[in-house]
C-alpha positions in Angstrom: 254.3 156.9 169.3 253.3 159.0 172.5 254.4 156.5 174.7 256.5 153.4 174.2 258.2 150.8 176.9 261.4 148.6 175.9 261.9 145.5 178.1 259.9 147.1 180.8 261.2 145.5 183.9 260.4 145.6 187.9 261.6 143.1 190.5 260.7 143.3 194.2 263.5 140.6 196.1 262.8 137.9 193.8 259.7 138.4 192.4 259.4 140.0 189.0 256.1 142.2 189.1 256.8 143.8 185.3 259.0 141.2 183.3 260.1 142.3 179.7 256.8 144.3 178.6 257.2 145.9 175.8 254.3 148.5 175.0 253.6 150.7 172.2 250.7 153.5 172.3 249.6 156.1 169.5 248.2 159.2 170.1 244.5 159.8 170.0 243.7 156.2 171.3 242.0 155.2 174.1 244.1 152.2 175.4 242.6 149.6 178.3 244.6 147.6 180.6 243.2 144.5 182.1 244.6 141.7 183.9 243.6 139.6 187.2 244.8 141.0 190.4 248.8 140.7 190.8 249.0 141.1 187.2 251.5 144.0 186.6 248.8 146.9 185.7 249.5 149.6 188.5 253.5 148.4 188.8 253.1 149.3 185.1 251.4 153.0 185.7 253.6 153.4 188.6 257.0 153.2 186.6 255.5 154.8 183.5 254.9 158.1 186.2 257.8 157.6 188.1 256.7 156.4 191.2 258.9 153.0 190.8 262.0 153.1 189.1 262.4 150.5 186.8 265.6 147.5 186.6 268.3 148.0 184.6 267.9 147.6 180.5 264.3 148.7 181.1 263.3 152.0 178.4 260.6 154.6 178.7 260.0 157.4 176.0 257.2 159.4 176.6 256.8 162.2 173.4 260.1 161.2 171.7 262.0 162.1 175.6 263.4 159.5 177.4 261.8 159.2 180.8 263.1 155.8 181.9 263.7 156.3 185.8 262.4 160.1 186.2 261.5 161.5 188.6 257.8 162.3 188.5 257.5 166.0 188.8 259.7 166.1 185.4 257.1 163.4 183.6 254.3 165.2 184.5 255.9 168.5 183.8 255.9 166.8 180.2 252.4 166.5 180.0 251.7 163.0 181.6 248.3 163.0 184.2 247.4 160.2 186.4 244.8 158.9 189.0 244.9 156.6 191.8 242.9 154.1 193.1 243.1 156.0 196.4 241.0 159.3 195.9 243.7 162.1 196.7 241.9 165.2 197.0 242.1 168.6 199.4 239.3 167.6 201.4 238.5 170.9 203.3 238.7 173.1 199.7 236.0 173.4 197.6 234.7 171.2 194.6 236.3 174.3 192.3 239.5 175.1 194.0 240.7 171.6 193.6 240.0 171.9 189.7 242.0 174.8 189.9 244.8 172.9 191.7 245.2 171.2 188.6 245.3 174.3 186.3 247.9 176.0 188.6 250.4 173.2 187.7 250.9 174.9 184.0 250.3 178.8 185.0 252.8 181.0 183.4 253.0 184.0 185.6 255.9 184.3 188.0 256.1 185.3 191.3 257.3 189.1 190.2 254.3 189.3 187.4 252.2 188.7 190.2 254.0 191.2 192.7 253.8 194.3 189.1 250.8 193.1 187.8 247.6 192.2 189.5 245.2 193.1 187.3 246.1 191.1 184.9 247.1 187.9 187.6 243.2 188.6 188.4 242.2 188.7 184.8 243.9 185.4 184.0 242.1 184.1 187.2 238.6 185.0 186.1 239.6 183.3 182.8 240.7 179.9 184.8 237.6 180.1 186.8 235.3 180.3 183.7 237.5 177.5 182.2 237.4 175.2 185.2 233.2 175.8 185.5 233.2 174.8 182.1 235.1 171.7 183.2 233.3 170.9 186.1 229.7 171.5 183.5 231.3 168.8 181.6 231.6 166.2 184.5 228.6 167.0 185.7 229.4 168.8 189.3 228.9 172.6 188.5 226.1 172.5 190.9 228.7 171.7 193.7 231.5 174.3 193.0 231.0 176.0 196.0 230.9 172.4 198.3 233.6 171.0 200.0 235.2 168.2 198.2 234.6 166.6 201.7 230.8 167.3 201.0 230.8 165.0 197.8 229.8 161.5 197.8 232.0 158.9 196.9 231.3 158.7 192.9 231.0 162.3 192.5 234.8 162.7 194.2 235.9 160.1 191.7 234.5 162.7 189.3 236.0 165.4 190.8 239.8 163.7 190.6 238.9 162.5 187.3 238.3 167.0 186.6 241.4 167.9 188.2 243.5 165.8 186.2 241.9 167.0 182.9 242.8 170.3 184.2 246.7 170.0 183.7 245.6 169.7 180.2 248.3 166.7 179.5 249.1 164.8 176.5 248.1 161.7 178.3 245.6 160.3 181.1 246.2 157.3 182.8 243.5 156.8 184.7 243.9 154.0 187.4 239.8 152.0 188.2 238.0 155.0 187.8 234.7 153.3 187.9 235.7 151.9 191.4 232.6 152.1 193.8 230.2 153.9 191.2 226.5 152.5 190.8 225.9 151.6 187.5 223.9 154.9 186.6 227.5 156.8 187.2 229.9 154.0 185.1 227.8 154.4 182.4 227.8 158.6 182.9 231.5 157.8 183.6 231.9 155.9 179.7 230.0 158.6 177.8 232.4 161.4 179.6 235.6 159.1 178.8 234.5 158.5 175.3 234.2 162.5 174.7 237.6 163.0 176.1 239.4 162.3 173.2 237.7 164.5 170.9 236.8 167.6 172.8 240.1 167.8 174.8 242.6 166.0 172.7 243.8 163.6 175.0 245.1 160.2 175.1 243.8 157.5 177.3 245.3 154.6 179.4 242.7 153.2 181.7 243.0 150.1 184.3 239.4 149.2 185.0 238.2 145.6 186.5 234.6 146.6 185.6 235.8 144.8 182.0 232.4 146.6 180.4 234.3 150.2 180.6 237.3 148.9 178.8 235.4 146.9 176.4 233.0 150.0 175.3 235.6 152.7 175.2 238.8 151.8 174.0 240.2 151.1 171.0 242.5 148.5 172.2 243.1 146.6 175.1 246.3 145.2 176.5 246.1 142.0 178.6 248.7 142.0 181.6 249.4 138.5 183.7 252.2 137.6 186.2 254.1 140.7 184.6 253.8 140.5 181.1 251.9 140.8 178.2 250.0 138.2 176.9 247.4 140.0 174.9 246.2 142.9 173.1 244.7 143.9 170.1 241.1 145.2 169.8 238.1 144.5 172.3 236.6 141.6 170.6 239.3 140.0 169.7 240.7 140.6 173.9 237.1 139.1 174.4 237.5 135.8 171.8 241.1 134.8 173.4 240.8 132.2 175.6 244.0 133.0 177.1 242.7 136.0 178.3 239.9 134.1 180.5 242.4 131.8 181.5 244.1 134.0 183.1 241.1 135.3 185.1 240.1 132.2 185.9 242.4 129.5 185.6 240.0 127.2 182.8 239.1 127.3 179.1 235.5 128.1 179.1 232.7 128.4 176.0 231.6 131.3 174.3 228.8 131.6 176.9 231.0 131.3 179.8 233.3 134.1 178.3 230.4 136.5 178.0 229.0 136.3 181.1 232.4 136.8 182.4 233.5 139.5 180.1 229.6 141.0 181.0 229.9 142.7 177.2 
């Protein structure tokens, strides 16, 4: 298992956000979270990155290393990427420099190769360029290397952060609503580019998405958060057929017609 969580715990005073979750994910999947609002999905990305640390008796392992309570420098340093649902972006660089941002988390030169060796520091820069315009082809904003991120509207910077984390090249993406605030022309754009993710950069996915037609069309299996824990998963039809799962959206057993144009799938 890439990643796995053992009685994955979180209390705030007395309220228990994440409450005994235990979570299992392979590699090469792409894995959806969904849950009503106040579910447990970001408390869950959070401590799985290290922004929260978890209660006592709680267990991460991410690639066979114990990361329970981490800080996040050291997970990511592992090969663990994540968005936000806040866009977090150098606003005044341009579209490509923030890519390269990303890259220049895993660059193997030291401060003295640089200081001996410039040509080839520059070499291996040309080489990161042409690897980042490749990356920014593949998202579709090569056209706007040379803009300021601040330039970009708002689906195309979702794009952009979605480019820069790619660019750290990790083992897994957790990718927090990326299809927030996108017309329908760009979630779709957005699915076809998550969809190739796995197979032309090896990556594994974990995506929190309230649009439930992006989790339903891409991943392999979805997990089902409410009040904190677990209380579904398997794979997208059978998320769709449990009527626990629209319960929990909306507080009432519905019919198979209700449940679709819920689900919207």
């Amino acid at each position: 298992m890439l990643l796995k969580t053992n009685q994955l715990t979180k209390s705030f005073g007395g309220l228990k956000a994440m409450n005994k979750v235990n979570f299992e994910l392979p590699k090469n999947e792409i894995r959806g979270i969904i849950g009503p609002n106040g579910s447990g999905k970001s408390t869950f990305f959070n401590l799985v990155s290290g922004i929260y640390d978890a209660d006592p008796g709680s267990y991460i392992e991410f690639d066979g290393n114990d990361i329970t309570n981490a800080p996040a420098h050291k997970i990511a340093s592992l090969g663990l990427s994540r968005t936000f649902q806040l866009l977090r972006l150098y606003q005044d660089m341009t579209v490509l420099n923030n890519v390269m941002s990303g890259y220049h988390t895993r660059i193997p030169y030291r401060f003295f190769d640089a200081v001996i060796g410039r040509k080839k520091i520059w070499d291996q820069e040309k080489m990161i360029k042409e690897e980042m315009m490749d990356l920014l082809s593949f998202v579709g904003l090569a056209d706007y290397a040379e803009l300021n991120a601040n330039e970009l509207s708002g689906g195309q910077r979702r794009l952009l952060v979605l480019a820069r984390a790619i660019a750290m090249k990790p083992k897994l993406l957790m990718l927090d609503e990326p299809a927030a605030g996108l017309s329908p022309v760009n979630v779709d754009n957005l699915m076809k580019i998550i969809m190739q993710l796995k197979d032309k950069y090896g990556l594994t996915l974990i995506i929190i998405e309230h649009i439930l037609k992006v989790v339903m069309d891409t991943c392999n299996t979805v997990t089902v958060f409410d009040h904190g824990q677990k209380i579904a998963e398997g794979t997208p039809q059978q998320v769709k057929d449990d009527n626990a799962v629209i319960e929990a959206y909306l507080g009432k057993k519905m019919n198979d017609e209700e449940m679709r144009k819920v689900l919207a799938v």
